[in-house]
C-alpha positions, 0 to 999 in steps of 0.5 A: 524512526527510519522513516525520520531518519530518511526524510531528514537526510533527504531534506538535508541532501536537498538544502545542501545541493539545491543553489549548486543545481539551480546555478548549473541548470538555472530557469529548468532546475525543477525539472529534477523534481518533476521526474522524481514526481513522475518516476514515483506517480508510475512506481505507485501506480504499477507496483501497488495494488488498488483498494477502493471497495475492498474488504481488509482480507481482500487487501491482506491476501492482496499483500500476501501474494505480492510477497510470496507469503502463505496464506496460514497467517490469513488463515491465523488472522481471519480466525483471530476475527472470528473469535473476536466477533468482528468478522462475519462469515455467510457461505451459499449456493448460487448456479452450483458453485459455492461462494463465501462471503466475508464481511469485518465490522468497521469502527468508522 
């Protein structure tokens, strides 16, 4: 509903000031939009995290850190899954250092 709400207003803000830009910056009127373009190609870039070959939990802890939320609700959610036998958990040994993996069942 916010989401909405924001698209509206911003389409509206656009309709209503775009022919005053157009006629103050005439031909270079879209350069306005090509910064807002970049500015938000860099926001996405530097701010949020990449997620290609990442498991959920991976992304989960990922979000989890960025804002300084404790781990309990990874803890909560991966029992969660567990329980539901959608998350499956294989723990060994390799050079003297144990590692977990975590692998969840995937609807796709």
């Amino acid at each position: 509903m916010i989401a909405g709400t924001v698209n509206w207003l911003a389409n509206f803000a656009v309709g209503l000031l775009f022919p005053f830009i157009q006629e103050a910056l005439q031909k270079f009127a879209f350069l306005l939009f090509v910064v807002v373009c970049v500015a938000g190609a860099v926001y996405l870039l530097l701010v949020l995290p990449e997620t290609k070959n990442k498991t959920f939990m991976e992304i989960s802890q990922s979000f989890s850190k960025m804002n300084g939320v404790s781990d309990q609700m990874d803890t909560e959610m991966q029992n969660a899954l567990e329980r539901s036998g959608r998350l499956q958990t294989n723990t060994y040994t390799a050079n003297g250092i144990k590692h977990t993996d975590t692998e969840m069942e995937s609807s796709f």
